[in-house]
PANU-323391 format. One record per residue (C-alpha): residue in one letter; residue number from 1; z negated, y negated, x negated. Coordinates in steps of 0.05 Angstrom, whole numbers. Example, Ala and Ser with C-alpha at 12.3 -4.5 7.8 and 13.67 -1.06 7.14 Angstrom:
<rs>
A_1_-156_90_-246 $
S_2_-143_21_-273 $
</rs>
This chain:
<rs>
X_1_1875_86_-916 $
X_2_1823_57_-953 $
X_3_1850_-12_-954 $
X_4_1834_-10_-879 $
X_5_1771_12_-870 $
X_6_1715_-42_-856 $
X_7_1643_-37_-863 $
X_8_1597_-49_-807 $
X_9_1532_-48_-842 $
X_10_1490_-110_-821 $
X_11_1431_-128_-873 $
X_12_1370_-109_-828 $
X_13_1336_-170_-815 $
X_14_1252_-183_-840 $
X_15_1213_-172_-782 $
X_16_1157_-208_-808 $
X_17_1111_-163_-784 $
X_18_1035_-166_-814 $
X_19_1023_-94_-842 $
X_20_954_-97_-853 $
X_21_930_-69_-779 $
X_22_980_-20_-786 $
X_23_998_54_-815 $
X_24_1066_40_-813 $
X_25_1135_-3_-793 $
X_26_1203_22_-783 $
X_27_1241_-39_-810 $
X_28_1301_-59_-768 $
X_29_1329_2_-739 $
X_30_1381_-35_-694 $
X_31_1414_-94_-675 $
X_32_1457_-124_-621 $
X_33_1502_-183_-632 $
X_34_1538_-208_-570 $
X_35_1576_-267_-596 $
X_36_1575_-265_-677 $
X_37_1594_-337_-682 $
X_38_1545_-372_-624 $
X_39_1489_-355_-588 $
X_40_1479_-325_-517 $
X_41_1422_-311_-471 $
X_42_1393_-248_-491 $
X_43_1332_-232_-450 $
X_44_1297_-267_-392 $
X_45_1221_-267_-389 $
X_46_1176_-288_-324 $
X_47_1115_-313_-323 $
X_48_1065_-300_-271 $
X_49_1025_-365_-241 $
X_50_963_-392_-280 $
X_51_973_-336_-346 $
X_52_933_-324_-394 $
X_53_968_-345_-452 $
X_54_928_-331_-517 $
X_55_951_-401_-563 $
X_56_933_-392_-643 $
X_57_944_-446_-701 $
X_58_948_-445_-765 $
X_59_968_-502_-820 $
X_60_1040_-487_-814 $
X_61_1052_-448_-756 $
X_62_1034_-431_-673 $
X_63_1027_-381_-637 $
X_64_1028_-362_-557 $
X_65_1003_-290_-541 $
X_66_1011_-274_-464 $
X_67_1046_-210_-414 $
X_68_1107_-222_-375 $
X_69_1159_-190_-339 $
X_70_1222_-174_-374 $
X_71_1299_-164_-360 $
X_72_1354_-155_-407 $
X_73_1435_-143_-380 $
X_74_1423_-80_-368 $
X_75_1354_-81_-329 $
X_76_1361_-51_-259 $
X_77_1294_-77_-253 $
X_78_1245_-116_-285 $
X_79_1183_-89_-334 $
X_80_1117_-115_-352 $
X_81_1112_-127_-430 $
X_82_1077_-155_-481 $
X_83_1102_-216_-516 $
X_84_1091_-266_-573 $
X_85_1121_-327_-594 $
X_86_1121_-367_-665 $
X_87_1139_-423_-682 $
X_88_1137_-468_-752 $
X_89_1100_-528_-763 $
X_90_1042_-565_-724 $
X_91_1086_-581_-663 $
X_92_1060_-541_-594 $
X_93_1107_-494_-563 $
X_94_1128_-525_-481 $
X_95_1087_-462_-438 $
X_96_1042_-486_-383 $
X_97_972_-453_-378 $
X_98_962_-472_-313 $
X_99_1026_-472_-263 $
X_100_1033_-479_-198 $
X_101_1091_-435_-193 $
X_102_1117_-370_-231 $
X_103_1164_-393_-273 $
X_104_1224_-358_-319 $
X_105_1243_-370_-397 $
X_106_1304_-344_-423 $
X_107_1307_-326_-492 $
X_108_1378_-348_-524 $
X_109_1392_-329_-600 $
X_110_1452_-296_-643 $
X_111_1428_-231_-646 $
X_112_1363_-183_-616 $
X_113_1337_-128_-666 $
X_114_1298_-66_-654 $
X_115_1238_-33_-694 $
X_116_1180_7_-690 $
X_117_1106_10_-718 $
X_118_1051_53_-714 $
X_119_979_42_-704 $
X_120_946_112_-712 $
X_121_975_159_-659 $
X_122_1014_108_-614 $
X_123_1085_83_-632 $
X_124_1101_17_-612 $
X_125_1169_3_-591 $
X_126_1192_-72_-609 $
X_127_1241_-118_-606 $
X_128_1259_-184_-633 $
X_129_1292_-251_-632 $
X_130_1304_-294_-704 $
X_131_1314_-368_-692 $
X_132_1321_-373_-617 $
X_133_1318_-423_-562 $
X_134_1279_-416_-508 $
X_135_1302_-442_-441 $
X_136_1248_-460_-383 $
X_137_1264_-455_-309 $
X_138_1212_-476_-256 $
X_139_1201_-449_-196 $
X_140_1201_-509_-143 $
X_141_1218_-480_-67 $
X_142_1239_-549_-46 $
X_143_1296_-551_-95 $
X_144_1349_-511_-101 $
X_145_1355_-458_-152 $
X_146_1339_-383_-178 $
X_147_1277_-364_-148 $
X_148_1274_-313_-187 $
X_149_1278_-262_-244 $
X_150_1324_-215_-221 $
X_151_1358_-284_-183 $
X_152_1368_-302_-253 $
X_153_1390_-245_-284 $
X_154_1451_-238_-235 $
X_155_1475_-303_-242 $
X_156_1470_-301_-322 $
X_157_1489_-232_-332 $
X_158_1526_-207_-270 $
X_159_1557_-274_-250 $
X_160_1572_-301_-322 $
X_161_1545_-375_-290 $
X_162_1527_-430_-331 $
X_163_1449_-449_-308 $
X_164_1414_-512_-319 $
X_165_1346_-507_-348 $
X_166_1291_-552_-343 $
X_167_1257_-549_-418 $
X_168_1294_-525_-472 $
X_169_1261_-520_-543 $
X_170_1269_-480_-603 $
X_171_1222_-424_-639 $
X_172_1226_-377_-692 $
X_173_1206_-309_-665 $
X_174_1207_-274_-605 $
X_175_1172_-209_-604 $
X_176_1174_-161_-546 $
X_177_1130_-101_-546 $
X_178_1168_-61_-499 $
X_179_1123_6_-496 $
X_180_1068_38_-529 $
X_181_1089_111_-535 $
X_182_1044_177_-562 $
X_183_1069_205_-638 $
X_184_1076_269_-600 $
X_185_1126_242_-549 $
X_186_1167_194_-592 $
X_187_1223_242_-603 $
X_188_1290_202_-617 $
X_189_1308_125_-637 $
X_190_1313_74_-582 $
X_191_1371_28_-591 $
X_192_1383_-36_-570 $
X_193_1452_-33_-554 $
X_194_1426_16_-481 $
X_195_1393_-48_-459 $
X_196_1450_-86_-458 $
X_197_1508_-40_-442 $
X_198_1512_4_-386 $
X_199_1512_81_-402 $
X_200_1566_125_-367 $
X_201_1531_174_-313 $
X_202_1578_227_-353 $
X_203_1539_216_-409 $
X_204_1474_199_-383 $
X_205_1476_281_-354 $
X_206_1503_308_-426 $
X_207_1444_276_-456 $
X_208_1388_303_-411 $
X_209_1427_377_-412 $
X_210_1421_369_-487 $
X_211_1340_353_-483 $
X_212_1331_407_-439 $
X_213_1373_461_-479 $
X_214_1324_443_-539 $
X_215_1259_443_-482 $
X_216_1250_369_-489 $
X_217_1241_339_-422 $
</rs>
């Protein structure tokens, strides 16, 4: 038997995550890989018309600070999150200030990881991309195209299409903060893996039962 048995322990990936604001991080606590050997799109962002994108730079690296919407495969609709973007060197990441348009960026990498910190009594739930592209599509209502997020989302996720961007560049970190939850409420580990598969209704109900047998909501 034990001649078959394979190990399916990934080395967590560094988050990279300055420590100094905060009481504690969680490390990498999970990790979803849909093609091992390539990358795919992993998360779509949308940006609202004229943001306010918060752009920092250092000697060796840049940063863009800004909120978005968010959808990953699973998304039955889309969220309002927090996001920032790095990337090496002097060279400016491509993210107008001022559009006339919303406009979408799709976040393609190898692999999307999950961790958590803590700033005092507030959890914040994170995830990440490591050496990504980043795809741009404009909105433009006399062409035609994906007007959309969730437009988007069904033809990359639900449709399997092949869609043609109109900037695509490469960064080195994505980071979502997906929710800012209360100590006293964070009560299990979120995985990555619900975001991007569906969970059976079957199992969805055993779950809640189980809360509510131990007077959890």
């Amino acid at each position: 038997m034990a001649e078959n048995l394979t190990m399916s322990f990934k080395t967590p990936l560094p988050m990279r995550v300055d420590t100094s604001t905060l009481d504690e991080c969680s490390g990498e606590l999970s990790r979803h890989t849909p093609t091992p050997l390539g990358i795919s799109p992993l998360c779509i962002l949308e940006i609202e018309k004229n943001p306010r994108i918060i752009d920092r730079q250092s000697a060796n690296h840049y940063f863009l600070r800004f909120n978005a919407f968010f959808m990953v495969p699973s998304s039955k609709k889309k969220e309002k999150v927090h996001v920032q973007l790095l990337k090496k060197g002097t060279d400016r990441i491509i993210m107008p200030i001022m559009a006339d348009y919303e406009y979408r960026v799709v976040a393609l990498g190898k692999d999307i990881s999950h961790y958590v910190t803590r700033i005092g009594a507030v959890f914040k739930l994170m995830v990440q991309v490591e050496m990504c592209q980043l795809c741009t599509f404009y909105k433009d209502y006399e062409r035609v195209g994906h007007q959309n997020i969730e437009e988007l989302h069904s033809a990359l996720f639900i449709d399997k299409k092949r869609c043609s961007a109109d900037t695509i560049q490469s960064v080195c970190t994505v980071k979502i903060t997906l929710a800012s939850v209360g100590v006293d409420r964070y009560s299990e580990k979120f995985l990555v893996s619900v975001l991007f598969v569906k969970v059976p209704v079957e199992m969805q109900e055993l779950y809640k039962k189980t809360r509510r047998e131990h007077g959890m909501r």
